[in-house]
SEBA-694987 format. One record per residue (C-alpha): x, y, z. Coordinates in pm, 1 decimal, m for minus. Example, Ala and Ser with C-alpha at 12.3 -4.5 7.8 and 13.67 -1.06 7.14 Angstrom:
% SEBA-694987
((1230.0; m450.0; 780.0))
((1367.0; m106.0; 714.0))
% end
This chain:
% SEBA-694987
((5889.7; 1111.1; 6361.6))
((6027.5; 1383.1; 6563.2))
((5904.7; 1250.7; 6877.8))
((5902.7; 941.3; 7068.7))
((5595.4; 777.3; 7259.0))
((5675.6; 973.5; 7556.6))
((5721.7; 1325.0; 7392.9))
((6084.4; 1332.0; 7384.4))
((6249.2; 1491.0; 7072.4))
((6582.1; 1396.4; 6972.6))
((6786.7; 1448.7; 6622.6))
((6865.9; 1228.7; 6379.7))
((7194.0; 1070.3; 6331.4))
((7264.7; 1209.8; 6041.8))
((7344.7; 1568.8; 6208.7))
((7629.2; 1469.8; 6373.3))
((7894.8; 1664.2; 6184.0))
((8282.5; 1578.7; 6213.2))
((8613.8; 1792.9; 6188.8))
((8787.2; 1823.2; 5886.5))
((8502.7; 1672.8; 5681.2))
((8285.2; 1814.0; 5376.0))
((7923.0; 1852.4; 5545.3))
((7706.4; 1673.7; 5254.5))
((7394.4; 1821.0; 5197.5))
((7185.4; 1538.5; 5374.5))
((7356.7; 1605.8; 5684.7))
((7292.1; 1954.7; 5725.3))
((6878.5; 1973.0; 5540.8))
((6765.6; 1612.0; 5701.1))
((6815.8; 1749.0; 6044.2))
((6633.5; 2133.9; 5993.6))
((6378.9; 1937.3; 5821.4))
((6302.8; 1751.3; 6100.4))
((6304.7; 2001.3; 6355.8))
((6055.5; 2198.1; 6146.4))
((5842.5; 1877.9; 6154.5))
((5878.8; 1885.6; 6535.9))
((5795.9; 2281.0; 6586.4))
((5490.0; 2236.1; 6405.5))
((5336.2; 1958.1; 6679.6))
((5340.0; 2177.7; 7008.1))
((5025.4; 2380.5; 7114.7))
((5086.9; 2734.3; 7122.8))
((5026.1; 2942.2; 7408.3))
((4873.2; 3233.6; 7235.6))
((4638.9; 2970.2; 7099.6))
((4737.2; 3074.0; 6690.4))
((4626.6; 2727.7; 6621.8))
((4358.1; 2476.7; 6755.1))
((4398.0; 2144.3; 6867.6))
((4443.9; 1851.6; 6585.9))
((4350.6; 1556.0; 6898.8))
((4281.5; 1490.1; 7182.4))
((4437.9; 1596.0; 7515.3))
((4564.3; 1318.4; 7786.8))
((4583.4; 1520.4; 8086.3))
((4750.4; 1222.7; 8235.2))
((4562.8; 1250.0; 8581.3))
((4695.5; 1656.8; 8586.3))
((4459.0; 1926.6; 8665.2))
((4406.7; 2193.7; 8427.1))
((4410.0; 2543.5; 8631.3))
((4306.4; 2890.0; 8632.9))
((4009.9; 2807.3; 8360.0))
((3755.3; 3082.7; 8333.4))
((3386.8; 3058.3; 8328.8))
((3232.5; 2938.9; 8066.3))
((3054.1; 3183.0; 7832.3))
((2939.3; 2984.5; 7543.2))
((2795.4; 2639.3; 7481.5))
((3087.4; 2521.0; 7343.8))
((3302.4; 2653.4; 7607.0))
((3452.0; 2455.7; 7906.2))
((3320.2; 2500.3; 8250.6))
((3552.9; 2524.4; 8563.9))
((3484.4; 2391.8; 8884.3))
((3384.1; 2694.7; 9084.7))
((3134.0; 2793.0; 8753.1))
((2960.1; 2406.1; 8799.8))
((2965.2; 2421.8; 9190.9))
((2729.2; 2784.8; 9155.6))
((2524.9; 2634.2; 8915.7))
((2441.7; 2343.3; 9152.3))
((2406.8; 2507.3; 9441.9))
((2168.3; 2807.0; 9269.2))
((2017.7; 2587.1; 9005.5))
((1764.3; 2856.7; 8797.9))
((1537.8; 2688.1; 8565.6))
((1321.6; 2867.9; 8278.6))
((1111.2; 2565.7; 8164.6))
((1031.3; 2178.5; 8239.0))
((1265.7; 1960.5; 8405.1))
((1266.2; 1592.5; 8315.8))
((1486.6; 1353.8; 8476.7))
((1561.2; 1058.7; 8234.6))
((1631.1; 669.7; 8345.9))
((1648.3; 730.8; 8717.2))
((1565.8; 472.9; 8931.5))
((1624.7; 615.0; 9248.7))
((1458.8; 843.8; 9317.7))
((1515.4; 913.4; 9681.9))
((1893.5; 856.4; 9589.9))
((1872.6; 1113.6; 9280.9))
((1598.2; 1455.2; 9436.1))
((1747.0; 1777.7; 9229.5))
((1916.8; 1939.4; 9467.9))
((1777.4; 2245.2; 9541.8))
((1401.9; 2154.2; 9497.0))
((1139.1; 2359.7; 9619.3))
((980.4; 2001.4; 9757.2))
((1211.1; 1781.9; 9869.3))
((969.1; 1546.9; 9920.8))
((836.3; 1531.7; 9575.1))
((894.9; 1273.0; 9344.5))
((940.9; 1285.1; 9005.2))
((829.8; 1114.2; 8662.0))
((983.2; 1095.0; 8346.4))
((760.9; 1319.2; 8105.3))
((586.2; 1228.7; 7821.6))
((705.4; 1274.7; 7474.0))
((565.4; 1056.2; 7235.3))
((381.7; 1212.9; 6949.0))
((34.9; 1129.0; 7076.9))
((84.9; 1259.7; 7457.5))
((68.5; 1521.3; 7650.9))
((303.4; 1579.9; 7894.0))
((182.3; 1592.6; 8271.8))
((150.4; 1979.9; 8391.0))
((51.2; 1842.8; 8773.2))
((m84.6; 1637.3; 9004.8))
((m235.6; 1544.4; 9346.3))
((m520.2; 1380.1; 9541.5))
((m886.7; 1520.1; 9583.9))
((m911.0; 1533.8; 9990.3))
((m1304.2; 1512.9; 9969.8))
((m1323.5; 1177.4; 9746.9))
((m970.5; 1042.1; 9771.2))
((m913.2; 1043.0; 9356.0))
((m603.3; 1099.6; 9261.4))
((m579.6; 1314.3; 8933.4))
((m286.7; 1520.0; 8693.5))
((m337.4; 1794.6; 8473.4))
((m230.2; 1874.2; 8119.8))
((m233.0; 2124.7; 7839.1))
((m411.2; 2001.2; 7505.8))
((m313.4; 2078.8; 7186.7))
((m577.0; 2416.5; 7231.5))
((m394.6; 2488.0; 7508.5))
((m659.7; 2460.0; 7792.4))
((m577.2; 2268.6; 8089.4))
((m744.3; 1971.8; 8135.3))
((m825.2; 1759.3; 8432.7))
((m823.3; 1384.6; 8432.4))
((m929.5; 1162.3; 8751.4))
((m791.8; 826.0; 8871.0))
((m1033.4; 578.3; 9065.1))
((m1041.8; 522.9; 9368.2))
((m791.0; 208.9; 9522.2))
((m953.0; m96.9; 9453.8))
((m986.2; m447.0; 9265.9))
((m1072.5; m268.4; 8889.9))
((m1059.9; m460.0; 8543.0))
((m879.6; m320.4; 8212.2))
((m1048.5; m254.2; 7913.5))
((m871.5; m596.8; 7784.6))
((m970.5; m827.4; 8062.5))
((m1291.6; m662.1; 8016.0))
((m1303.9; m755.5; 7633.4))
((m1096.2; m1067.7; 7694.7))
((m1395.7; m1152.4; 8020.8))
((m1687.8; m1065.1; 7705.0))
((m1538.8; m1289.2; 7472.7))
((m1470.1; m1580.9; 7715.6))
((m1837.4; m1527.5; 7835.3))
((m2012.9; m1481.3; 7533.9))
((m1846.1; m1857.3; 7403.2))
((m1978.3; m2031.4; 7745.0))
((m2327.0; m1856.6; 7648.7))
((m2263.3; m2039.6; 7245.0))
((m2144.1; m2330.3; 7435.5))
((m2443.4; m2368.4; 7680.3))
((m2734.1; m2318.2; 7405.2))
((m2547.4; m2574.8; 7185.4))
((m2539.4; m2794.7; 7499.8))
((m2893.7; m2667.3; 7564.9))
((m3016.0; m2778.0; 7193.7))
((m2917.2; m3134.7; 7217.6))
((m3062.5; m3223.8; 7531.1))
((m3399.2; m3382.0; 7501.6))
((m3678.9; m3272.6; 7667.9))
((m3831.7; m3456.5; 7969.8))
((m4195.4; m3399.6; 7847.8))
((m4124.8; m3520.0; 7491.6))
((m3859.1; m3454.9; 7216.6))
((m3721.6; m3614.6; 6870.9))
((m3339.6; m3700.4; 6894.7))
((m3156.2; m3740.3; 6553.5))
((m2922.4; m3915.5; 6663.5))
((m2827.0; m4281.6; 6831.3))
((m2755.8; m4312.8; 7183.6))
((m2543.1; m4465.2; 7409.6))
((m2624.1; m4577.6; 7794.7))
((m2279.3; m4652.0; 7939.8))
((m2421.4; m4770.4; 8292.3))
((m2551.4; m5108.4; 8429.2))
((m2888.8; m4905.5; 8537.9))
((m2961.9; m4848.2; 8182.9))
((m3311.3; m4738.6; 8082.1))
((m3606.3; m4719.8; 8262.5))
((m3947.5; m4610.5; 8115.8))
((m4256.9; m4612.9; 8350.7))
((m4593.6; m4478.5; 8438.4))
((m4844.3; m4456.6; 8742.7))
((m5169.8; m4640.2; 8614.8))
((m5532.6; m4456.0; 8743.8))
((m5782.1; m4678.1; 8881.5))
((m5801.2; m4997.4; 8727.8))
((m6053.1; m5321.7; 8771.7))
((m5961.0; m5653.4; 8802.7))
((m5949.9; m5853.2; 8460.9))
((m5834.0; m5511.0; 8274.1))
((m5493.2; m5517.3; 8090.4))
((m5299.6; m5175.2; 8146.8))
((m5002.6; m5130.3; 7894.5))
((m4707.7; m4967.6; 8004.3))
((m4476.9; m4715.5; 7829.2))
((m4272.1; m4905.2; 7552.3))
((m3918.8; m4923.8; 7397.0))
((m4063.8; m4839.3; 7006.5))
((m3834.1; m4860.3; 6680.6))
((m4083.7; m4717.2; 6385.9))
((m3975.7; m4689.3; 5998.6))
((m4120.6; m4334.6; 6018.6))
((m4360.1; m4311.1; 5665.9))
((m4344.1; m4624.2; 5627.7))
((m4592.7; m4809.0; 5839.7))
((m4363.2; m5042.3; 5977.2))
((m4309.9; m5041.9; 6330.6))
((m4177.8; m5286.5; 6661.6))
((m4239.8; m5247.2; 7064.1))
((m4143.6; m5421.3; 7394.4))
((m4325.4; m5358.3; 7713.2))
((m4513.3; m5483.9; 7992.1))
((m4869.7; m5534.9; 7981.4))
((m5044.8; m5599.4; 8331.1))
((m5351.1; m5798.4; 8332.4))
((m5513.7; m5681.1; 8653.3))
((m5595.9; m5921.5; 8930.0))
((m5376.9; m6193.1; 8724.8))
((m4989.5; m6124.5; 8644.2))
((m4764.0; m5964.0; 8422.5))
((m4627.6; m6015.2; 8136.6))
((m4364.7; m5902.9; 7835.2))
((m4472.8; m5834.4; 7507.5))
((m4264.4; m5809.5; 7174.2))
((m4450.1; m5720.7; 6895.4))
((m4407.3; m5598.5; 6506.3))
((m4718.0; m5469.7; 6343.3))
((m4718.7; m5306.6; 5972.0))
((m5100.1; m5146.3; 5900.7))
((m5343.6; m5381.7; 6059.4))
((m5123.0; m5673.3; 6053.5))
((m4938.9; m5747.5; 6382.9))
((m4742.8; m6034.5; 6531.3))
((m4655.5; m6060.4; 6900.7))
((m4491.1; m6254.0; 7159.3))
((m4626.3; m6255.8; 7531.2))
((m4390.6; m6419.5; 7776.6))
((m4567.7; m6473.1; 8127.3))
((m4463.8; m6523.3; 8431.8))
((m4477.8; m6903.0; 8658.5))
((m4511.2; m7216.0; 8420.5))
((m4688.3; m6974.1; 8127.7))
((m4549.8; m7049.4; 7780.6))
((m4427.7; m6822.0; 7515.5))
((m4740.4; m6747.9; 7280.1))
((m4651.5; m6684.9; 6946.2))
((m5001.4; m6494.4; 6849.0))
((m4960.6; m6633.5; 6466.0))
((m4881.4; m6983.1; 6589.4))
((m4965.2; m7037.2; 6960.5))
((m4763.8; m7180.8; 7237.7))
((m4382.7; m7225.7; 7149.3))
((m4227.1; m7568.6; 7194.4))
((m3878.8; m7667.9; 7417.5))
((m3629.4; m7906.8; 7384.9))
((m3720.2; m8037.4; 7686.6))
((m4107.1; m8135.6; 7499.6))
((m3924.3; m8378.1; 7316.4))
((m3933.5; m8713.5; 7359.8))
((m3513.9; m8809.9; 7404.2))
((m3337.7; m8772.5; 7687.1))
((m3016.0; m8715.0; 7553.7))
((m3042.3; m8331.4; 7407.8))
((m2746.2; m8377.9; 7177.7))
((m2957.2; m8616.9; 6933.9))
((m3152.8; m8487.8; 6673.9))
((m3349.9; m8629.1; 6423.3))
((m3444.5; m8470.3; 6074.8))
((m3635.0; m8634.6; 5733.8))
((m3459.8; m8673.6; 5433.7))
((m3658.5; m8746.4; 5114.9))
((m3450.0; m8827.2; 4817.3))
((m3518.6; m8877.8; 4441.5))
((m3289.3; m9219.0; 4362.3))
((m3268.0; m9233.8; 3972.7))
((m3262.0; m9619.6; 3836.8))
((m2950.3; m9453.4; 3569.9))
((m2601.2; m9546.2; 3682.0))
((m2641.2; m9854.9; 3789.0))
((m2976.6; m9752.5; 4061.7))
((m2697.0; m9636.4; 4292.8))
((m2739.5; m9260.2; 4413.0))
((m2491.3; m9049.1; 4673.9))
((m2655.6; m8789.7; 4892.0))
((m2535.9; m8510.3; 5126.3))
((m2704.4; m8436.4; 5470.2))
((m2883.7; m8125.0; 5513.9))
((m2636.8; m8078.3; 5819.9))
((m2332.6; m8309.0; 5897.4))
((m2352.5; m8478.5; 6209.6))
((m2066.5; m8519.5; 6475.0))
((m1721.1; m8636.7; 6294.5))
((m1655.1; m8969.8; 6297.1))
((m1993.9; m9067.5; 6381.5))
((m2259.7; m9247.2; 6194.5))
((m2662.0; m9191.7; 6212.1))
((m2899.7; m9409.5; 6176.1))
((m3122.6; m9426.5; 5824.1))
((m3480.7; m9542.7; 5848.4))
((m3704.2; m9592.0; 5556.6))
((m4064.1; m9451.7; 5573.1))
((m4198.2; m9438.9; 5280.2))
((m4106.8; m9444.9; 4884.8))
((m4290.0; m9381.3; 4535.8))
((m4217.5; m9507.1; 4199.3))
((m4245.0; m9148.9; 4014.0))
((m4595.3; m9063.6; 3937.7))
((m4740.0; m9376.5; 3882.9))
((m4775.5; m9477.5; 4291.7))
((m4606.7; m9790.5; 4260.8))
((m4405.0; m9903.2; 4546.0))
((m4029.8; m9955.6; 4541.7))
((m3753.0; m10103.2; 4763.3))
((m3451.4; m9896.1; 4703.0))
((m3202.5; m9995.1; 5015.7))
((m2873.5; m9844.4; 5169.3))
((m2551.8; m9942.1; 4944.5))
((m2266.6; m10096.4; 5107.9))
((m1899.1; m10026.3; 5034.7))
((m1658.2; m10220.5; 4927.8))
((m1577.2; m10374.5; 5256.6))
((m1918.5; m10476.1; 5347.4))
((m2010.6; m10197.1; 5509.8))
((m2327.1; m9994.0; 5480.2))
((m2249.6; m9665.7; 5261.0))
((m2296.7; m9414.0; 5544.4))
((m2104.6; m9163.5; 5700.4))
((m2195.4; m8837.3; 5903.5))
((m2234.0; m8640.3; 5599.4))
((m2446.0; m8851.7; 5329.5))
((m2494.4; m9177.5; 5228.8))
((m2553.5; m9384.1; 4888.3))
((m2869.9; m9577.3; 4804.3))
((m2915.3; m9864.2; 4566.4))
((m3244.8; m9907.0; 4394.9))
((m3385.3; m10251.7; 4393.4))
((m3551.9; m10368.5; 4041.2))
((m3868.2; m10391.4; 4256.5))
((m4218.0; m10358.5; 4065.3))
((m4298.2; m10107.2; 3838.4))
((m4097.8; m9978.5; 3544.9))
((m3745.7; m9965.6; 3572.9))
((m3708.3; m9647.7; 3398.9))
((m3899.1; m9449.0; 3636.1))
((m3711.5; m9275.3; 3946.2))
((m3791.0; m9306.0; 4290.4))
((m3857.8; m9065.6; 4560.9))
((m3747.8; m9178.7; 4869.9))
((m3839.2; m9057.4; 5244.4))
((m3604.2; m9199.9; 5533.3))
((m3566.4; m9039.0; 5863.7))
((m3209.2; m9008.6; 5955.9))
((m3072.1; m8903.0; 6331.0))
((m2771.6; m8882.2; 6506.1))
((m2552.1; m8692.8; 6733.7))
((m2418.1; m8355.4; 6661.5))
% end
């Protein structure tokens, strides 16, 4: 290249030509070559040719510019420093991204108190033409021109708490699923005065359920039945209660009864020393009517059929097992020789250590020869008891 990084030209080496020598070609068309190369770079004054790049004024001014006269043409100082101070506008003046506004007033304003918006642009507005506030009802409002080209007026409200259309829509929606919520709620209540619920429920409180009434007047001897707790197999007759039943001038008492048509069975539990009547059987019986004082021993019949096969011995199992390790006692109350009502003697068997074939789950019985005929069985009744 011609020139270095700093502008400077300088030849090439080649040039240099010395006395006494043949100049070879190289040495005298390298160096015009170059210089051509280097002629061709500058910017002429006349301006013949236009720039190829751009221009590093290197912090130097460039002086005695003209005005401008065409858009393309650069502006001096003095031409920018009219304009600013005698700004002329023939249409709308928007003032993009400023933040400031205070900071950034067009100098020169007719208000220089206004302040200014960015105008509209987007393919469904219309830009603002003005705007202001109504002194007699404090609305704010701006003007526009529609697409017909009237002006138009649009008002604000006045300052206070309003809602958008969206938290107005959002506000409906939330509302109308409380409303959805509260009938659902409302349709599975059950009514004070009566209802039918379809489904089970559930009383998580130690106060649990109470159901009561107010009698009129009653007279002594009367029996006044109060509200009851009824399970019914709905077309199917069957059907169960508990409640009280009062009879006047006496006591109260608890009934439990199950009834299917016209049959019915109840219990009544009294108060004081009253029994439980069972209305099918009467009074109800307690372990304390029996005749032991020891509650843990129980007594139950056994009756056997001992075949005279096998040698007349027979094994049998307990109804129930008494306690482990213990053994009841067996006694003998009756017997009968099959069908024939002869008697018979058939006894307990006893084990190969001489002791009685019992234990507290069965016990084996040996059949006599007795009277009779020996081919017959035997059906044996003992009563057996013990501890469980």
């Amino acid at each position: 290249m011609p020139y270095d990084t700093n502008g400077n030209y300088s030849l090439p080496t080649i040039y240099y030509a010395i006395s006494g020598t043949v100049i070879n070609p190289s040495q005298h068309n390298t160096p015009f070559e170059d210089v051509q190369a280097a002629l061709n770079r500058p910017l002429l004054r006349d301006g013949t040719a236009p720039m190829s790049g751009d221009l590093n004024a290197n912090n130097h001014k460039v002086t005695n510019l003209p005005n401008g006269t065409s858009d393309s043409d650069a502006v001096n100082y003095g031409q920018l420093k009219n304009a600013l101070n005698n700004p002329t506008f023939s249409g709308e003046v928007s003032v993009p991204a400023v933040t400031d506004w205070a900071a950034y007033q067009a100098i020169g304003a007719k208000d220089a108190d206004a302040r200014y918006v960015q105008k509209a642009s987007g393919a469904n507005d219309y830009p603002a033409l003005s705007a202001g506030v109504q002194k007699s009802s404090g609305s704010p409002w701006f003007s526009y021109v529609d697409a017909a080209g009237t002006t138009q007026w649009t008002f604000f409200q006045p300052a206070g708490d309003y809602a958008t259309n969206k938290a107005l829509s959002t506000e409906a929606s939330s509302r109308a699923s409380a409303d959805t919520n509260l009938q659902d709620q409302v349709n599975n209540r059950v009514l004070k005065d009566g209802d039918t619920m379809n489904g089970s429920l559930i009383v998580n409180s130690f106060s649990g359920i109470t159901a009561e009434a107010t009698p009129g007047t009653a007279n002594n001897g009367d029996y006044i039945n109060y509200p009851a707790f009824i399970s019914s197999s709905a077309g199917r007759g069957g059907h169960a209660f508990m409640q009280v039943q009062e009879h006047v001038g006496d006591s109260f008492s608890f009934l439990a009864a199950v009834a299917n048509g016209s049959s019915s069975r109840y219990l009544r539990m009294g108060l004081g020393s009253s029994r439980i009547n069972d209305s099918s059987f009467g009074d109800l019986a307690y372990t304390s009517d029996l005749p032991f004082s020891d509650k843990s021993l129980r007594w139950f019949v056994v009756r056997e059929n001992v075949s005279k096969s096998n040698g007349g011995r027979s094994s049998h199992t307990f109804p129930s097992a008494f306690a482990a390790g213990s053994v009841p006692y067996v006694i003998p109350v009756g017997s009968r020789e099959g069908n024939n009502g002869n008697s018979s003697l058939p006894i307990i068997d006893i084990d190969s250590n001489g002791n009685l074939a019992i234990s507290n789950t069965g016990m084996t019985l040996y059949w006599t020869t007795g009277t009779g005929n020996s081919n017959l069985n035997a059906w044996l009744t003992y009563m057996v008891g013990g501890y469980f």
